[in-house]
N, C-alpha and C positions, 0 to 999 in steps of 0.2 A: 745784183752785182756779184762777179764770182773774182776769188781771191785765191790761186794757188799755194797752200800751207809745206807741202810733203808730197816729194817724190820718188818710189822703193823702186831703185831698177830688179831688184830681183823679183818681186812678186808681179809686179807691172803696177800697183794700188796706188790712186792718185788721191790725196786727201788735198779739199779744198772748204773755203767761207763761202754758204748761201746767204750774202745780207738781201733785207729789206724783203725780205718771204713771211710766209706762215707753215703752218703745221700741212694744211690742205695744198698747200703747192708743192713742198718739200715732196709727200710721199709720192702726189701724184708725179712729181718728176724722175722718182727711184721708180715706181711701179711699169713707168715706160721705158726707163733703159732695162729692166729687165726681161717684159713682156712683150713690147714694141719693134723694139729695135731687129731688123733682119742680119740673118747670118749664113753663112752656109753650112750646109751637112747633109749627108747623103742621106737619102730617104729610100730609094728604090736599090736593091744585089738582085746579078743574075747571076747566077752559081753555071760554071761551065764542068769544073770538077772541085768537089770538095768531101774527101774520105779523113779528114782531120777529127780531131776529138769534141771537136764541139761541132754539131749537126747547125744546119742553113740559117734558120730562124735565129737562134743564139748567136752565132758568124754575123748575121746582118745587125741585130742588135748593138753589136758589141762596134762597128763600123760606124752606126749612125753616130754615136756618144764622142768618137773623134772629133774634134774641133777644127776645123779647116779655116785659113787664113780667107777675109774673105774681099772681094772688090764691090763693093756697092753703088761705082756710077758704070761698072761695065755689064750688071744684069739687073735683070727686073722680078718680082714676086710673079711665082706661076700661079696667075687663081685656075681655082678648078676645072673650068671650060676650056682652060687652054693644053695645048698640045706642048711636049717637050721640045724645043725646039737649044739653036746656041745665044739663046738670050737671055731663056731662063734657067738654066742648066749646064751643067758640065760633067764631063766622064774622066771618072778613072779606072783606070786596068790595074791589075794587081796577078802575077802568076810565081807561086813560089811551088821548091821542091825539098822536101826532106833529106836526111835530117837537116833542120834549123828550125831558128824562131824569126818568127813572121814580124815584121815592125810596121811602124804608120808610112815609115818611107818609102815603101817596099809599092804602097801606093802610087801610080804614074798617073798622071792628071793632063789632062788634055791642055792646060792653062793652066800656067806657071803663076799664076797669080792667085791661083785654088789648091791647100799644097794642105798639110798636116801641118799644124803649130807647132808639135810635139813630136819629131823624127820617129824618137826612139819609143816610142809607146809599143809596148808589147801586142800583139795582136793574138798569136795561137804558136803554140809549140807544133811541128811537125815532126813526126817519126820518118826514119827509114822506109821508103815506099809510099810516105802518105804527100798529096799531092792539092793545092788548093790553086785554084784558077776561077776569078771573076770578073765583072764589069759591074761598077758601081755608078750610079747616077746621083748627082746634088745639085741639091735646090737652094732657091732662098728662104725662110721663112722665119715665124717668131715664137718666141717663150708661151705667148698663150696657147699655142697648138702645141707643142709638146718644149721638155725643158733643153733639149738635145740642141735648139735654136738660141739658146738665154746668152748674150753674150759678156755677162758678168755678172757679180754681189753688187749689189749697193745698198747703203745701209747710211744713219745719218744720226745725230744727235743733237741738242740745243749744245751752244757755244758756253763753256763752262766761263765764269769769273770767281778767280781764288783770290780772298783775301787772307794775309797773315797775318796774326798780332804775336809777335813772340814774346812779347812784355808782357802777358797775362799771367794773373795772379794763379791761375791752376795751371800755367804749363809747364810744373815740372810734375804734378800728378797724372798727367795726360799723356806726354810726350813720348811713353812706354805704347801707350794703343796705339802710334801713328808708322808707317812701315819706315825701316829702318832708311829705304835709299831717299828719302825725300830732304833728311838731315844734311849739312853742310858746316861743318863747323859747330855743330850741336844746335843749331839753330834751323827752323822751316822754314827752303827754299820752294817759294813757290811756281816758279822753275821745272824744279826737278819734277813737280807734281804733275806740271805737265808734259813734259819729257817721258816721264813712266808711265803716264795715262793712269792715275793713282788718283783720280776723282772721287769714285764712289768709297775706297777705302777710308777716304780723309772727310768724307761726306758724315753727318752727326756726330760726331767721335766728340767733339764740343765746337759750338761756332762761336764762342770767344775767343778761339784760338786760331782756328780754320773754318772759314764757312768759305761753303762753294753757292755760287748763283747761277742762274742761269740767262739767257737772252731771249725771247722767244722769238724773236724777228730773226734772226742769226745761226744759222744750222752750220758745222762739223761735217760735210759729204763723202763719202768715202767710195770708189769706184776701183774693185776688183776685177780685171778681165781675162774673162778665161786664155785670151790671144787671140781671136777670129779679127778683132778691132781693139784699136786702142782707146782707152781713156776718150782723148777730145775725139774723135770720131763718132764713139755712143753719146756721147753728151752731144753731139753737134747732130746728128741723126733722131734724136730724143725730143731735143727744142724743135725742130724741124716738125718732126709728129706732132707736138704738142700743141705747136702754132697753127695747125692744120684742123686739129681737133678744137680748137675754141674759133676756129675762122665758119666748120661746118658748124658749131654749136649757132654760133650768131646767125650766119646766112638763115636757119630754120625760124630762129626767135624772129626776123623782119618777114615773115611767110604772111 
């Protein structure tokens, strides 16, 4: 069961509740949106002209690291036998001329649906005279072939339970080691502890006073995207893999 906690329009990070899991599900479910999941990003530059400061190979490098917005029911993974063709792949053109500075937008895509996440991402300074001109090819692919595909962090923790005793007989000797925002009125709001994410702080300092527990069934999910996809699209792209991966696991065990 999943339970949406926290939603950060600026970072895009969605924090949500994995109940009724274990430790071995959790990770394997973070290991796949980060490794699994396909994205775009260009893999192939043909350089037509480029006398800028950074030479071809460093240029395309810097190219593939771009994150590109991406559509995942209008293309398909190019495996290696196959030919580029407009199903698994798309182009973009890119021609700029000195002076300026070159951006991710500056990129033209064949399909508006395959663009820069990040306009303004600097590319190369150009001088006076210097002159860059390419065609770049993207693909779909995943985090375990290189990280330039990963389309996000995910990361997870057991579900904290904080108890407070403010009535204990040591906490006014204590209440000096506990961090200043957690207090309310001179008194631990357990609350606040979660709001600041001040677990580990408030963690042994004396559990007469604060102890934190844990849930082991109940994971804290957190899903960073770099912007290729969002949040429920990698999770939904993810489950999808995963139910795939334990459908071939079985088919083999009834062999």
């Amino acid at each position: 069961m999943i339970e949406v906690i926290k939603k950060d329009k600026t970072t895009g990070r969605v924090t949500f509740l994995l109940k009724g899991a274990n430790p071995a599900f959790a990770n394997a479910l973070r290991r796949i949106m980060i490794e699994a999941v396909p994205t775009m990003a260009i893999e192939e530059v043909e350089f037509v002209q480029n006398n800028s400061a950074l030479y071809d190979e460093l240029m395309a490098h810097r190219l593939g690291l771009i994150p590109l917005t991406t559509d995942l029911k209008g293309y398909e993974r190019k495996m290696p036998e196959d030919e580029l063709n407009a199903k698994n792949s798309v182009k973009l053109t890119l021609k700029a001329k000195g002076p300026c500075t070159v951006y991710a937008e500056d990129l033209k895509s064949k399909d508006p649906k395959v663009k820069p996440v990040y306009p303004k991402t600097p590319i190369v300074k150009l001088l006076k005279g210097q002159e860059l001109e390419l065609e770049a090819t993207a693909i779909l692919g995943v985090g375990k072939d290189h990280v330039k595909f990963a389309p996000c962090l995910a990361w997870y923790t057991y579900k904290p339970k904080v108890v407070v005793n403010n009535n204990s007989k040591e906490f006014d000797q204590f209440k000096a080691k506990y961090p200043p925002q957690i207090f309310n009125n001179g008194k631990i709001d357990a609350k606040l502890i979660e709001q600041h994410n001040l677990y580990e702080a408030c963690d042994g300092v004396n559990d007469e006073i604060v102890k934190i527990e844990h849930d082991p069934t109940t994971f804290v999910f957190n899903i960073e995207p770099w912007g290729q996809l969002s949040p429920s699209e990698i999770l939904a792209s993810a489950s999808d893999h995963f139910n795939g991966m334990l459908e071939e696991f079985s088919s083999k065990l009834a062999k």
